[in-house]
C-alpha positions, 0 to 999 in steps of 0.5 A: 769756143765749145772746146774752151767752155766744155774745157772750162767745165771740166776743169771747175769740175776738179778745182771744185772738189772739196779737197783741191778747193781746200789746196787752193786756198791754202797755196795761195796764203802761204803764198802770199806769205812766202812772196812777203819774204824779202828775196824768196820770190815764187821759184824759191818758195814753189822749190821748197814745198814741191818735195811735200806735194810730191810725198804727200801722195797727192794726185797729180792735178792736185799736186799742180793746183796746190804749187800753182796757188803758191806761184801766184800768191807769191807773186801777189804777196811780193807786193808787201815788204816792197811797199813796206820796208823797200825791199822787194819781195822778187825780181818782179816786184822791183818796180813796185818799189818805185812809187809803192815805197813813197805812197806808205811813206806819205801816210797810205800804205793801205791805200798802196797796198789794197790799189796793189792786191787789185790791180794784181786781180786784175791782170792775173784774171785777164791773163787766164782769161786770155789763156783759156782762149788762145794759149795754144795760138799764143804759144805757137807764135811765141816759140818763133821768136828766135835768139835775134828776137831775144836780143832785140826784146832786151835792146828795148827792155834797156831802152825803157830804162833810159826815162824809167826812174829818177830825174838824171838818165845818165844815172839811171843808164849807169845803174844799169850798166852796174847790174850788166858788170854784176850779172857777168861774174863768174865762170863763162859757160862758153869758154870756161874762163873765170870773170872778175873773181879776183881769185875767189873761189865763192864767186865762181858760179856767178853771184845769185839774184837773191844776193844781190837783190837782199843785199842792194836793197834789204841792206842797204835800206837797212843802213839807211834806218841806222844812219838815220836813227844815228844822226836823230833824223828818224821820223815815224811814218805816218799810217792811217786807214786809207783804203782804194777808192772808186776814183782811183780805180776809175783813174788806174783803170787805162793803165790796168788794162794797157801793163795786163796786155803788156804782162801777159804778152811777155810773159808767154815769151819764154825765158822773160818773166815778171822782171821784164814784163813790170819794167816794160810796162811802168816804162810804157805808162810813164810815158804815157800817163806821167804828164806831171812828172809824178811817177816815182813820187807816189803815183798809184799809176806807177804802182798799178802798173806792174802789179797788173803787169807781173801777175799778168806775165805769171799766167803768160809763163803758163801758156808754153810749159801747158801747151809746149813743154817750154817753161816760160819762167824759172818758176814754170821750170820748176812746175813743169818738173813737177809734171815730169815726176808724175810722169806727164809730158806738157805739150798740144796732146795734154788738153786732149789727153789729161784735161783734168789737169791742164783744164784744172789748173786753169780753172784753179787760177780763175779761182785762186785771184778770187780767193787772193783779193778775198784773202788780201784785202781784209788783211790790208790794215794788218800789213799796214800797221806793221810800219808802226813798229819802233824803228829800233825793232824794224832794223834788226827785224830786216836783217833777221829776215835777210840773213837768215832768208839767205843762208837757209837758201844758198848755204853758203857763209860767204854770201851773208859777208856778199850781201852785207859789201853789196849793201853797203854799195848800195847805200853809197849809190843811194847816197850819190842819189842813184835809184837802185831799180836800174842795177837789178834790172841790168843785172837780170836782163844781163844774162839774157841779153849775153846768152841769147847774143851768143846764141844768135852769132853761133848759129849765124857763124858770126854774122851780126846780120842776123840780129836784124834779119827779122820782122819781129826784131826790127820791129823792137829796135824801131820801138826802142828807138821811138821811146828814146828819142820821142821824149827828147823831140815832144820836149823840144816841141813843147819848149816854151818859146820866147815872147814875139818867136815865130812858129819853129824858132828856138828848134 
């Protein structure tokens, strides 16, 4: 404990100075602006501005405070278009979507909004907190999990989303086996075989998060604006000066600390990320708190809940690529390239050798949650008053912000014809009732799921006894098994029973 506190010290120390003070500020509102773009998501904007922070000259702590205030504040910022507009501003932010959406569509968006910046406080707090403690341990056990556990993690994952969203599980199933058929386009790395391409040469190095994410959700909420305003069903949301209250924060605060503690734990497993840690824990709290069926409808619950959860998981990503070298997400890659060209390897040596780094990115996170709720709050009302723009406006305002976000990123022509197919997909999906969540997850797990299963039967020579050799794996299917079948057994039980039945009948 005197390591951590002299740590601590040393690393307030740096996040002090006038100048990093200055680049924390400033990473995370630009951040946040950045994470309020459709698509763009923390890996894009931290991509962008690291040629800057490396030209620039900056010391190397500085350089890390600034792009790390950026990670965080656009995992903060994603938040806003999902509330807003539907469209999520990352992968993390997708289930934000679920109950965010319709609390601005009831009339509180500032209440969604401002419930959103703190419960994102407080898991990105917990998780630095829980970093300065015990990140070297952590990443010890983290590192242990092998492909198998991989696999494992995943078959839970896809569980989850059995009851995750919408009243029909067979639709919800086949979202998600829509993204799984999305994610395997493309060349396969292990043999050089093309996947439906059907002959497109555009397609074969896959289709990019960015495309279908844009595209499923930008336009096709896009499309949905045209057919509305077309047909006369248009309505004005409805915006007032609602704010968070006490007593909502007294009734999220449970489902605070349960997605902070879910977050942060899978955020340290490398390779995982807000996507999963977000869709793990608004499934876990639905089960355990939607006794109402509210989740999906507006329930502050199911926005907390991935809030706190996804910024908890960008503090959890920290702890391999600080103390191992092991990005534990696209973005930390990116961060710990950046490492690299100052010519600093991450690793257990890092906190004893160059502590005004390691100690002054930690420090600069405690205060960069600080200066987000700081930031964020008071501009609540503003973001909130942005759905009282005509919809004749909004409309093209989103296909401005996708089209031009996505062609300045990939470059690539074909894919703004890509993102205009896959929304109209999407619209038909939405049109068939079909919640679009299912098909993005799928679509991220996707990948991870087939490249740590082929993994796993290489190195058993293809045993598939090695997907269940473990502790830590069967400990996961056990768990994806429960949440299956205990939603279907505590329905039976609470069936009510006929007039007169004995105890037991009707089962």
């Amino acid at each position: 404990m005197d390591a951590v506190l002299s740590g601590l010290a040393t690393g307030f120390a740096v996040a002090l100075d006038p100048f990093n003070l200055m680049l924390v500020l400033l990473g995370c509102f630009f951040g946040t602006l950045i994470g309020a773009l459709p698509g763009i998501g923390p890996i894009n904007g931290v991509a962008i501005l690291l040629p800057i922070a490396y030209g620039l000259g900056f010391p190397p702590e500085s350089a890390l405070i600034l792009l790390a205030g950026i990670y965080y504040g656009a995992e903060y910022g994603g938040r806003i278009s999902s509330i807003l507009l539907n469209v999520p501003g990352d992968a993390g932010a997708v289930m934000t979507t679920l109950d965010g959406n319709p609390m601005a569509r009831n009339g509180e968006a500032g209440r969604a909004l401002s419930l959103s910046a703190v419960a994102s406080f407080a898991g990105g707090t917990f998780a630095v907190v829980l970093m300065s403690l015990f990140a070297p341990l952590l990443a010890t056990f983290a590192v242990t999990f092998s492909p198998a556990d991989y696999v494992a993690l995943m078959v839970f994952a896809f569980a989850s989303l059995a009851s995750l969203v919408g009243k029909n599980p067979t639709k919800t199933l086949l979202g998600a086996v829509i993204g799984l058929m999305l994610a395997t386009i493309g060349i396969d790395a292990n043999t050089g075989v093309a996947r439906y391409t059907f002959g497109i040469p555009d397609i074969l190095a896959g289709i990019d998060f960015l495309i279908v994410v844009v595209g499923l959700f930008g336009m096709a909420e896009l499309l949905t604006l045209v057919e509305q305003q077309v047909s006369g069903k248009l309505r004005t949301l409805p915006v007032d000066s609602s704010f968070v209250r006490m007593t909502d924060l007294a009734r999220t605060k449970w489902t605070i600390l349960r997605c902070s503690v879910i977050g942060f734990f899978i955020g340290i497993l490398p390779g995982t990320g807000a996507s999963v840690a977000s869709a793990v824990a608004y499934g876990t709290e639905k089960r355990i708190s939607d006794t109402e069926g509210t989740f999906g409808k507006g329930d502050m619950r199911g926005l907390a809940a991935p809030e706190a959860a996804n910024n908890a998981a960008a503090g959890g990503a920290m702890v391999p690529m600080l103390t191992l070298g092991i990005p534990g997400s696209g973005t930390t890659a990116i961060l710990l390239g950046a490492l690299l060209m100052f010519n600093i390897q991450p690793g257990p040596m890092m906190f004893a050798q160059r502590p005004e780094i390691a100690w002054g990115l930690i420090a600069s996170m405690y205060l960069g949650n600080v200066a987000l709720l700081v930031i964020n709050l008071p501009l609540v009302g503003l973001f909130a008053r942005m759905l009282t723009i005509p919809q004749h406006y909004l409309t093209p305002l989103i296909a401005i912000l996708a089209f031009i976000g996505i062609y300045t990123i990939v470059g690539n022509p074909f894919d703004l014809l890509l993102i205009t197919g896959l929304g109209l997909f999407g619209w038909f999906l939405r049109k068939l009732d079909f919640s679009l969540a299912p098909v993005i997850l799928g679509f991220v797990l996707g990948g991870l799921f087939e490249n740590n299963l082929r993994r796993a039967l290489s190195i058993s020579g293809g045993d598939w006894g090695i997907l269940v050799a473990d502790w830590k794996s069967l400990t996961l299917y056990g768990l994806a098994v429960l949440v299956v079948v205990l939603p279907i057994w505590l329905a039976r039980r609470n069936r009510p029973r006929p007039e007169g039945a004995p105890v037991g009948a009707g089962n």
